[in-house]
C-alpha positions as CSV (number, residue, x, y, z in Angstrom):
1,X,36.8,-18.7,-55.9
2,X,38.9,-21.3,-57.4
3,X,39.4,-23.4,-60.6
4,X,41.3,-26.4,-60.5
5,X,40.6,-28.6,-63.8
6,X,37.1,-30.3,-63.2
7,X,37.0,-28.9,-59.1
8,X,35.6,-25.8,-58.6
9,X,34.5,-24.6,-55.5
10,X,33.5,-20.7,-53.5
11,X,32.9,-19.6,-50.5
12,X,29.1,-18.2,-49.6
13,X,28.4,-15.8,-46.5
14,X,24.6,-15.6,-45.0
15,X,23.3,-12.4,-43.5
16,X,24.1,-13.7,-40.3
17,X,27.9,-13.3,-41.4
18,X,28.2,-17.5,-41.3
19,X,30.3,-18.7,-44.2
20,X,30.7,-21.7,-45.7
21,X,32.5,-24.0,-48.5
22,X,30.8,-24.9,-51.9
23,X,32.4,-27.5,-54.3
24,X,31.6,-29.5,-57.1
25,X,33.3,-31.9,-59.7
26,X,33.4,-32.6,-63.2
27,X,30.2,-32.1,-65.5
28,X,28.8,-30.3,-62.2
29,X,32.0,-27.9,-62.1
30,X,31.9,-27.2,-65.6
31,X,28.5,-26.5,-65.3
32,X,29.2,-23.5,-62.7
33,X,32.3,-22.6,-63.1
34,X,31.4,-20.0,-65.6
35,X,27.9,-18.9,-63.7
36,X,28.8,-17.5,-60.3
37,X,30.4,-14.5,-59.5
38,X,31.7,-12.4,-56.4
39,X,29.4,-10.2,-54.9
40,X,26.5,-12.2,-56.4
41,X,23.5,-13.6,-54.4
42,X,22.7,-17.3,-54.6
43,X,20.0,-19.7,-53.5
44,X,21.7,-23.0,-52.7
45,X,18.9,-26.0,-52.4
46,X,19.4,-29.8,-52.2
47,X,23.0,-30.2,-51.8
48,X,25.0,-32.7,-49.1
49,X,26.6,-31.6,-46.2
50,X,30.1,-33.1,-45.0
51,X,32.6,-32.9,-42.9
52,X,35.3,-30.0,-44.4
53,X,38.9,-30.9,-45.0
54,X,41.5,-28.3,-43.1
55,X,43.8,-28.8,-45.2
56,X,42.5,-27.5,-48.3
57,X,39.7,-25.3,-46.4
58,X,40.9,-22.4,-44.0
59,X,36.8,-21.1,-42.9
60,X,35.7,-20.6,-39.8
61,X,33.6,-24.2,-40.2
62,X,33.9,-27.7,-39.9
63,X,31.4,-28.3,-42.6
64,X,30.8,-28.0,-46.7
65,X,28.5,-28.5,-49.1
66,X,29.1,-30.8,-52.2
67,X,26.5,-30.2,-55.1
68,X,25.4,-33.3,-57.4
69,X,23.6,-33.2,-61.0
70,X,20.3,-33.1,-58.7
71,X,21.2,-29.6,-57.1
72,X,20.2,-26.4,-57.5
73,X,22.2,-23.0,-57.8
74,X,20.2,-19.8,-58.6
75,X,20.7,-16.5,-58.7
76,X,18.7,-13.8,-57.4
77,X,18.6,-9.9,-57.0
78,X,18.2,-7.8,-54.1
79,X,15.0,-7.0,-56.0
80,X,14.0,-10.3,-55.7
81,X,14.2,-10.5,-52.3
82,X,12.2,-7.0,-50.7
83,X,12.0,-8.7,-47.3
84,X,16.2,-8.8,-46.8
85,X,17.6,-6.0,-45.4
86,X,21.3,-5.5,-45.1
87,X,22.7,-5.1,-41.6
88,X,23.9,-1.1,-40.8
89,X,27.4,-0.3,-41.2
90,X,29.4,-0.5,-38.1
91,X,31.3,2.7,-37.1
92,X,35.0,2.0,-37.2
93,X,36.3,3.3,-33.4
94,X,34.1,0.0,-32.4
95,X,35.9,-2.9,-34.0
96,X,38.8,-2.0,-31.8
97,X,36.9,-4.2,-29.6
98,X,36.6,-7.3,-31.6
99,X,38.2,-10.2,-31.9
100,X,39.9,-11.5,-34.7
101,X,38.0,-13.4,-37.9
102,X,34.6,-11.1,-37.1
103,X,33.2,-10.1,-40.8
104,X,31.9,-6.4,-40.1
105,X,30.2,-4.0,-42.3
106,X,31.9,-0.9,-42.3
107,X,31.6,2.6,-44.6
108,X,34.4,5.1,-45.3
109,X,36.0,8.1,-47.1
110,X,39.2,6.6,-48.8
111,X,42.3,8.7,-47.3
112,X,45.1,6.9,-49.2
113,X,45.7,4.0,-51.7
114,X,49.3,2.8,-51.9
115,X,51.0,0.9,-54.2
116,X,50.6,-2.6,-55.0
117,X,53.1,-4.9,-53.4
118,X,54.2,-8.4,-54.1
119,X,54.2,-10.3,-50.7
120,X,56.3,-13.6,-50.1
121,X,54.3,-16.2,-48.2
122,X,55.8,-18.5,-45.8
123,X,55.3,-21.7,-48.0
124,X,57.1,-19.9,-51.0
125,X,54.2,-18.4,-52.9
126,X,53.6,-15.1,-54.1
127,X,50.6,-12.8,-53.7
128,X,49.8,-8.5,-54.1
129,X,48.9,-6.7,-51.7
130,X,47.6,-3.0,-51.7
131,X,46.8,-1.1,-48.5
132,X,43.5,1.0,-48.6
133,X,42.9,3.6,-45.7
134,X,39.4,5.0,-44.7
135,X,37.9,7.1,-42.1
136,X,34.2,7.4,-41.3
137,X,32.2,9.8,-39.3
138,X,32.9,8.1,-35.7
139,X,36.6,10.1,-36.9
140,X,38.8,6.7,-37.0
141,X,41.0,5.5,-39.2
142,X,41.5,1.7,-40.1
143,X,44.1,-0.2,-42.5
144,X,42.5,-2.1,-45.3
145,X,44.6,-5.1,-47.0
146,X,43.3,-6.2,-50.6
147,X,44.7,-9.4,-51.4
148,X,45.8,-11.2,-54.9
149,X,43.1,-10.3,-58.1
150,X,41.7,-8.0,-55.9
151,X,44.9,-5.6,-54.8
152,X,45.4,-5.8,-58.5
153,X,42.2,-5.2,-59.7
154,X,40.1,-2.9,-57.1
155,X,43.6,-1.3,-55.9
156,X,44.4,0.3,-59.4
157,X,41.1,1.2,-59.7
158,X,40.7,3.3,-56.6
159,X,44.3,4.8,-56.5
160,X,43.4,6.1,-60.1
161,X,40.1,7.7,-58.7
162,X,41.8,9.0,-55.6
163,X,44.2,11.0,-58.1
164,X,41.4,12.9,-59.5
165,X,40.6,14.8,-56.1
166,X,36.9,14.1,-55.9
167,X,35.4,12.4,-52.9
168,X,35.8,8.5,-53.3
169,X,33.6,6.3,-50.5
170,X,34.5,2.6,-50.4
171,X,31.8,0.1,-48.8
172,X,32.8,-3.1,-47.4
173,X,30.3,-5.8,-46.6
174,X,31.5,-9.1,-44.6
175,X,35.0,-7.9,-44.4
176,X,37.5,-9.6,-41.5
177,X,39.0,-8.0,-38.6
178,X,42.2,-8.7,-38.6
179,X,45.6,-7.4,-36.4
180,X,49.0,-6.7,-36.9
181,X,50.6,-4.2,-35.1
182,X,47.2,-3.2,-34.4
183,X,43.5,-3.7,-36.0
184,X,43.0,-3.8,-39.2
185,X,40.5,-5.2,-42.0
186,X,41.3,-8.1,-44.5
187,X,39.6,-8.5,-48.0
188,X,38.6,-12.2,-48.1
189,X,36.4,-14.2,-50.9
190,X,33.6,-13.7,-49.1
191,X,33.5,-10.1,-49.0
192,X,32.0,-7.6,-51.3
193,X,33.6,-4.4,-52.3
194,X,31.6,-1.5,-53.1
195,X,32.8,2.0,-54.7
196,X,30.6,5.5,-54.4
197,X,27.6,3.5,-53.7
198,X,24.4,4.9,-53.4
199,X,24.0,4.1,-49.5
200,X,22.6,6.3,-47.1
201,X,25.6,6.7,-45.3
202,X,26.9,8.0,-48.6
203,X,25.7,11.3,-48.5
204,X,26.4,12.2,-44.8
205,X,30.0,11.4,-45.7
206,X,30.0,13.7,-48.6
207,X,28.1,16.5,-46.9
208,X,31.1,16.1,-44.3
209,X,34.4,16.3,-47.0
210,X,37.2,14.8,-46.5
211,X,38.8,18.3,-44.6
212,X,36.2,18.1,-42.2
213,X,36.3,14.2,-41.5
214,X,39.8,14.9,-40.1
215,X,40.0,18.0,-37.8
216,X,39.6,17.1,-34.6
217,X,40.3,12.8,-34.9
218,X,43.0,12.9,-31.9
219,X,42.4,16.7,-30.3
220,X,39.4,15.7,-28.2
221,X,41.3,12.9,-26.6
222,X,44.6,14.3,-25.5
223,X,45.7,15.9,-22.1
224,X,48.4,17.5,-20.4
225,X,49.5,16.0,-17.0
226,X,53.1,16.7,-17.0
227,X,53.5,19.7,-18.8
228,X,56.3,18.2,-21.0
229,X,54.5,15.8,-23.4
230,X,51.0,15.6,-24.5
231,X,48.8,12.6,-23.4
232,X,47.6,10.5,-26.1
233,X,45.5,7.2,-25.9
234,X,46.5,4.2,-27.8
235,X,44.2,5.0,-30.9
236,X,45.0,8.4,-31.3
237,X,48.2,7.6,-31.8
238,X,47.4,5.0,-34.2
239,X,45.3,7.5,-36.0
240,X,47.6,10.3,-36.3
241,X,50.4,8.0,-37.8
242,X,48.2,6.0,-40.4
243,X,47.2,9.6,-41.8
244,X,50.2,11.3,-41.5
245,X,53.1,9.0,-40.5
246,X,55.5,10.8,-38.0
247,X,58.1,10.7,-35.3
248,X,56.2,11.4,-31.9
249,X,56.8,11.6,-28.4
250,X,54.4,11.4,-26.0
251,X,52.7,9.9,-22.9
252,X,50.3,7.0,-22.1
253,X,48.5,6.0,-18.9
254,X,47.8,2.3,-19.4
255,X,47.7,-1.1,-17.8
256,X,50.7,-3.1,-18.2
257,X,49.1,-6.5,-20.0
258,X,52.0,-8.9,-20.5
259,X,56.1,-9.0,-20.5
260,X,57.2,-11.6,-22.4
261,X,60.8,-12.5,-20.6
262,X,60.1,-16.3,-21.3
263,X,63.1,-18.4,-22.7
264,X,65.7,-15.7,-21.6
265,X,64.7,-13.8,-24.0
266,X,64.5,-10.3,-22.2
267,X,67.7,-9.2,-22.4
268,X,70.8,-9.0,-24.4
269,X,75.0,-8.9,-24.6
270,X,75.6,-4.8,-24.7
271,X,79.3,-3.2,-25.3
272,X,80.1,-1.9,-22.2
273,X,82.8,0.4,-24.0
274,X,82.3,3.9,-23.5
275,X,81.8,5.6,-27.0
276,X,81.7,10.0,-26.6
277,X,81.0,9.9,-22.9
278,X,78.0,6.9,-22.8
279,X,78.3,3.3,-22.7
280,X,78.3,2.0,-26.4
281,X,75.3,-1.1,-26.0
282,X,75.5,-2.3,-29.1
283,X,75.0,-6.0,-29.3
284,X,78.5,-8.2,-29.0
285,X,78.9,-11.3,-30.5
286,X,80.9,-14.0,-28.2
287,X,84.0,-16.2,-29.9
288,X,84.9,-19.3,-29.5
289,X,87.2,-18.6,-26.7
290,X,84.3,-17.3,-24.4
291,X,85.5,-13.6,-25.5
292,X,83.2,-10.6,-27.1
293,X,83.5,-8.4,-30.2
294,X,81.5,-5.3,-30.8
295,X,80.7,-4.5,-34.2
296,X,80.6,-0.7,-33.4
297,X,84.0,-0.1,-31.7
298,X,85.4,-2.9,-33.5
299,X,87.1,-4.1,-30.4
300,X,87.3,-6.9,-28.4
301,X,86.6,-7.5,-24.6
302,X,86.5,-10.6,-21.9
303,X,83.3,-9.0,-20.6
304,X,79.6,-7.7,-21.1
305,X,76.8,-5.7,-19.6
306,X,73.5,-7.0,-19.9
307,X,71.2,-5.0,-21.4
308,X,67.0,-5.0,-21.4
309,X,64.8,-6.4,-24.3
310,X,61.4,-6.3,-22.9
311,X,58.2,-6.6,-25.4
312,X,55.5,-5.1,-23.4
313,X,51.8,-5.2,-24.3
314,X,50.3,-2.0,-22.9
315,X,46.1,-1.2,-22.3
316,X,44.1,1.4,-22.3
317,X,40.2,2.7,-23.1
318,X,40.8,2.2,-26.8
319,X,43.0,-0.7,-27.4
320,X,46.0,-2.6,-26.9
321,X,49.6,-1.5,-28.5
322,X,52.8,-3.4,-28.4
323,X,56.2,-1.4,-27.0
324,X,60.2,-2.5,-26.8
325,X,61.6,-1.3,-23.3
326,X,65.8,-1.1,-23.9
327,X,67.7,-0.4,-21.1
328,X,66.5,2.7,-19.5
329,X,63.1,1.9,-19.9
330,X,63.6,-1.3,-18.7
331,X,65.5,-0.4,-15.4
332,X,62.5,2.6,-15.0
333,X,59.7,-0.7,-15.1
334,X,61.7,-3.0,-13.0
335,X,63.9,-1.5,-10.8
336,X,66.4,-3.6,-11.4
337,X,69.6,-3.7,-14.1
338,X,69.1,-6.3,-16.8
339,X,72.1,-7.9,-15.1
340,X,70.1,-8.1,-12.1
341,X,67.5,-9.5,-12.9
342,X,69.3,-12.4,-15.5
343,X,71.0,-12.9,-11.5
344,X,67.8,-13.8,-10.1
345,X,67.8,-17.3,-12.2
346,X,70.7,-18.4,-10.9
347,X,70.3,-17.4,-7.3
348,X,69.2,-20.0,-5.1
349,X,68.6,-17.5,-1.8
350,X,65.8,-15.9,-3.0
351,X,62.3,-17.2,-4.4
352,X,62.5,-14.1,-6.8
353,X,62.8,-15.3,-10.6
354,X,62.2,-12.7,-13.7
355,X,58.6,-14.1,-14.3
356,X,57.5,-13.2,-10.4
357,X,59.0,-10.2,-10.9
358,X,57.2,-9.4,-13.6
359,X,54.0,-10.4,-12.8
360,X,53.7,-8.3,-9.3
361,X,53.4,-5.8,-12.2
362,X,51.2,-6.9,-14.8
363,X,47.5,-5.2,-14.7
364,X,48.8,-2.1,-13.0
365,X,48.9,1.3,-13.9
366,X,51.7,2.9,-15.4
367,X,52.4,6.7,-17.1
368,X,54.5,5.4,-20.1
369,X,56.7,8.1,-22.0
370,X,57.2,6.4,-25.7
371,X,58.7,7.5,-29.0
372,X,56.5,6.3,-31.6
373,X,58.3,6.0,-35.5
374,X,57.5,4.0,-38.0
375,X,59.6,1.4,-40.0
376,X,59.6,-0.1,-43.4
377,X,59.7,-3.7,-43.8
378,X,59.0,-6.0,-47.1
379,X,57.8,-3.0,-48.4
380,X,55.4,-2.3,-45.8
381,X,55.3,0.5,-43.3
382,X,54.8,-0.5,-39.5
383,X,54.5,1.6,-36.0
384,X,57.3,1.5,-33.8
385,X,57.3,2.6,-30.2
386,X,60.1,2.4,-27.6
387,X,59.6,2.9,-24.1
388,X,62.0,5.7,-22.8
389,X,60.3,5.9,-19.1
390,X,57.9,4.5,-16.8
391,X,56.7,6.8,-13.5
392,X,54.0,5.3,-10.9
393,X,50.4,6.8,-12.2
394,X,49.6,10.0,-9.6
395,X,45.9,9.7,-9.4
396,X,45.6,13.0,-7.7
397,X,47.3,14.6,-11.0
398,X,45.1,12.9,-13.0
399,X,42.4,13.7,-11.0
400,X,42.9,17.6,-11.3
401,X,44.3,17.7,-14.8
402,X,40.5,16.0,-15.9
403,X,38.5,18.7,-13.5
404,X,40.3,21.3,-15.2
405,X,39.6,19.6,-18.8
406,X,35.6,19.4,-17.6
407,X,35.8,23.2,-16.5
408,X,37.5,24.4,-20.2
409,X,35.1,22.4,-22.1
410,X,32.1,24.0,-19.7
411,X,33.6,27.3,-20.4
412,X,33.7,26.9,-24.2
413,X,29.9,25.6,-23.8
């Protein structure tokens, strides 16, 4: 909701999660300015429709509604209105699978509240931020950013109840699915924030405690192929670092979904200096007279290696999860040095060039060995995961490590 002088304007949702731009001008402004609030019902009758502007309106619609001195605004209680029913909450290990922009309805127990964080936009402003985690009883975890008043107001609020070791359920209603670094769920105008409320769902939460919501989130969902790591899926790992952030190695089996090698972009100049027994890698920087400097050795050279740089967007069951492949991992995927492969652009025998290369790979199978870490940046804590090895899926593994799974789990039984 904004108030600009004599514009005012806010953003309505319907039960069918449609949203939509209200705005009105002088007399008409002052006149509601002071008379609608967020999380409040309304009953919007004889207004004009017209074409939205995207420059000043960032919905998911190409309309709005202006409201004249003939228009009417009410508002109305959910008592008012026994026939409306409000859509069931949806369990959190199923928006994995939706796109971005979808307003969902979800329920949790509140795991952690961190601090609120001044964020730096990329047109110079300023907002606060305040990340909110939740579980449910479907045993996932998601990310909740609360944005400007909001972070400020609702953020305090719930870190200060969170402190006093009782139960605290947050309810979202017409929240958006969001992603960075995986999904997550943005606080928008249109959404209504709800603490301890006296929903159904309530009580099965709180019958449940928070010990019990998170003792077996990730156990039912790793297996042991090779013997050396544990096998995770992608949200189990996601899971285990949002509650307790970590430094973990383990394996995936997943589809390789994309490489991104375009502009030249999938490799880098490494020192080829040899630092206590292994080449040094670090990045060089060239001079003007075509020779390199590493910033490690502090040396100079007339040559480099080439080393890998490969963004890889890996799939499985449960989601998607973005990886860096160095060098090793790189040369495990490929096949091929970096240096080999930069060859291939410049090498007019051959029809091979780093894109074909790449895609006789893409939506095959892969065990990936990673080593998953997280990273602070503008004051905000990320997943990171590096690819240290790629091996060829062995089905016939897989196939007996699952029977024997099936048989321990009939055994327990």
């Amino acid at each position: 909701m904004t108030k600009n002088g004599h514009v005012f304007s806010f953003d309505i949702v319907d039960c069918d999660g449609s949203e939509i731009r209200i705005t009105c001008f002088d007399e008409i402004a002052k006149l509601h300015s002071n008379h609608v609030d967020i999380g409040s019902h309304y009953i919007v009758s004889k207004g004009f429709v017209k074409e939205a502007n995207a420059r000043y309106n960032k919905l998911n619609s190409h309309l709005e509604i202006m409201l004249s001195d003939t228009s009417i605004l009410k508002c109305y209680t959910n008592e008012e209105q026994p026939d409306q029913q409000s859509p069931p909450f949806m369990p959190i290990i199923e928006l994995f699978h939706l796109t971005n922009n979808t307003l969902v309805d979800i329920i949790g127990l509140v795991l952690y509240v961190g601090d609120i964080i001044p964020i730096h936009r990329k047109d110079g402003s300023q907002t606060q931020k305040c990340l909110v985690k939740i579980n449910d009883l479907s045993g996932s975890t998601i990310d909740i950013n609360l944005w400007g008043p909001m972070a400020e107001q609702k953020g305090l609020e719930l870190k200060n109840m969170l402190t006093n070791d009782s139960l605290l359920i947050l309810a979202l209603r017409n929240a958006h699915v969001g992603y960075l670094d995986g999904k997550l769920i943005n606080i928008t105008a249109v959404t209504t924030l709800h603490i301890n409320p006296s929903f159904p769902e309530v009580e099965l939460l709180t019958l449940r405690g928070k010990d019990h919501l998170l003792v077996v989130p990730f156990v039912a969902q790793t297996i042991h192929i090779d013997g050396r790591y544990t096998r995770m899926t992608i949200s189990s790992i996601r899971e285990q670092m949002s509650i307790k952030p970590k430094t973990i190695q383990t394996t995936l089996l997943v589809v390789l979904r994309f490489v991104n090698v375009n502009d030249q972009n999938f490799y880098y100049a490494a020192c080829p200096l040899i630092v206590n027994g292994r080449p040094c890698k670090k990045k060089c920087t060239q001079h003007a007279d075509d020779s390199w400097f590493c910033s490690r050795c502090q040396m100079s050279m007339q040559d480099c290696n080439y080393s890998y740089l490969l963004p890889l967007k890996l799939q499985d069951a449960t989601g998607t999860l973005w990886a860096t492949a160095f060098d090793e991992g790189g040369i495990h995927l490929l096949h091929k040095t970096a240096k080999q492969l930069y060859a291939l652009q410049n090498d007019a025998t051959t029809i091979d060039t780093p894109s074909s290369v790449i895609k006789r790979l893409l939506s095959c199978y892969y065990s990936f060995t990673v080593l998953v870490s997280t990273k602070t940046y503008n004051s905000e804590t990320k997943m990171k995961v590096i690819v240290n090895k790629v091996a060829p899926v062995d089905f016939k593994a897989e196939c007996h490590a699952l029977l024997a799974k099936i048989a321990c789990l009939s055994t327990e039984t």
